[in-house]
N, C-alpha and C positions, 0 to 999 in steps of 0.2 A: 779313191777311198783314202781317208787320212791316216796317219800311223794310227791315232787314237782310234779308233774305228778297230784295225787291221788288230791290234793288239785285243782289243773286246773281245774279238770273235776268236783270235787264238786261245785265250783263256776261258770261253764259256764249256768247252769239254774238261778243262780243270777243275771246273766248280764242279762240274755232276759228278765228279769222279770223290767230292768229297761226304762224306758219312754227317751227321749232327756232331758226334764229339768232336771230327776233325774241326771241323764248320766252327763250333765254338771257341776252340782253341785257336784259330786260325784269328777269329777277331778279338782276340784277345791278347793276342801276340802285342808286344812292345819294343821299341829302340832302348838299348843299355844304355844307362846314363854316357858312360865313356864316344858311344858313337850318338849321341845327342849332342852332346859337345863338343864334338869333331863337326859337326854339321853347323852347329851355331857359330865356332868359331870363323869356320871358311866361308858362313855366311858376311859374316861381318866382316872379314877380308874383301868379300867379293864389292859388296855396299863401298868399301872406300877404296876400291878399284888397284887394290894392292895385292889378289892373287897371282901369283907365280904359275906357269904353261901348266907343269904337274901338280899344283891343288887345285888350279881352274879343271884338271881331267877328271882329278878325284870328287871334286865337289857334283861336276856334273856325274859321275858313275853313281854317287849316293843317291842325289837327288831322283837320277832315273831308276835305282832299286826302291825306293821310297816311293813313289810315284805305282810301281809294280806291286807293289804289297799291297797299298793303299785298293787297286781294284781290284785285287786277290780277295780283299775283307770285302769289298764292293758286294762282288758274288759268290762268298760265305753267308754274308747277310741275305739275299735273294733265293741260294739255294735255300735256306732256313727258314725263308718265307715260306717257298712254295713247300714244302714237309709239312707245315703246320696244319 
């Protein structure tokens, strides 16, 4: 089974566990400008192969909470399907 897979199914008991207000708040959620710009910059770092051991760690830990939220709203949106 892949991580992606493994991680789906850890979080589908998170989605049921959430209500419509959470649900809605949840995809509504946003990155602060400051940590937008933390991520673009270490992207562009990364693009011209100029990250450093700890912003290569850091870029990766953001990107993997980014990625995490991203299917958190996944199944805010499905759980909000099925409600309707």
């Amino acid at each position: 089974m892949s991580a992606a897979a493994v991680l789906d199914s850890m979080l589908d008991p998170v989605s049921r566990c959430l209500n419509v207000e959470s649900a809605k708040r949840l995809i509504e959620l946003k990155l602060s400008p400051d940590v937008q710009e933390r991520i673009a910059h270490l992207a562009e770092l990364c693009n011209e192969d100029k990250l450093t051991d700890e912003e290569r760690d850091e870029y990766e830990a953001l990107i993997n909470a980014a990625d995490f939220i991203s299917i958190l709203k996944m199944k805010a949106r499905r759980q909000l399907l099925s409600t309707e």
